[in-house]
C-alpha positions in Angstrom: -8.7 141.3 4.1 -10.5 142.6 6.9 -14.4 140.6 6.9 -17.4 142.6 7.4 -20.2 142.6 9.4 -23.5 141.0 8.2 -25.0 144.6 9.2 -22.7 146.6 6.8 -23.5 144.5 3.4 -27.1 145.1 2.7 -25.7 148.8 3.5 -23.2 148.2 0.6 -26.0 147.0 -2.2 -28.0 149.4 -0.7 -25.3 152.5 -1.8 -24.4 150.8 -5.0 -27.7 150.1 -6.4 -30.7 152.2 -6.0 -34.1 150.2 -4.1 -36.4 152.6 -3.6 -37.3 153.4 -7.2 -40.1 152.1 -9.2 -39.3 148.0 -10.5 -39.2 148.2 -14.1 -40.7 145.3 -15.9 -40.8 144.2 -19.7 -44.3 144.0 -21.2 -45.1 142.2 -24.4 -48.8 140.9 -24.7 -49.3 138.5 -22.5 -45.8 138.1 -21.1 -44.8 140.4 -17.9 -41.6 139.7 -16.3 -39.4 142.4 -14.5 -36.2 143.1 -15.6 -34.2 141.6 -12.5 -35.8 138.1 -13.3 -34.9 138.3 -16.8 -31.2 138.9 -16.1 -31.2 136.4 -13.7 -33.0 133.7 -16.2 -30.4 134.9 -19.0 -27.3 134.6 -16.4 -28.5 131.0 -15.5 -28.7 130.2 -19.3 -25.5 131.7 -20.1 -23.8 129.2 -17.0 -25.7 126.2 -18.3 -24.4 126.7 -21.8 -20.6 127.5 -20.4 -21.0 124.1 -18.7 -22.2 122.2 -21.6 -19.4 123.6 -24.2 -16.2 124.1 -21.6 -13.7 121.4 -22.0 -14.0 119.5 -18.7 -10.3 119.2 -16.7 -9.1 115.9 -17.0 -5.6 114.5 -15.6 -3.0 114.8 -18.6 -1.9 111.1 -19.5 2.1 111.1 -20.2 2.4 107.8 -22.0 
């Protein structure tokens, strides 16, 4: 695989995801938070619960 220039990648997120556009944020009383936090904050919570309930790989004992 060919590696990219630093220069080209923001050009890449750029083409794949819209940045010019309006932030769109969820409202409920006294709560604001935009929507890119909140998928962040959920991602995080979804890895921390991954990490709590995956088996964690141990050496196999052959006794």
């Amino acid at each position: 695989m060919i590696p990219l220039p630093a220069a080209v990648c923001p050009q890449l997120v750029e083409a794949l995801i819209s940045l010019g556009g309006k932030p769109h944020s969820i409202h409920a009383g006294w709560f604001l938070i935009s929507v890119a936090n909140l998928v962040v904050i959920v991602l995080m919570i979804v890895a921390f619960l991954l990490a709590l309930f995956l088996p964690f790989p141990r050496e196999r004992d052959d006794e």
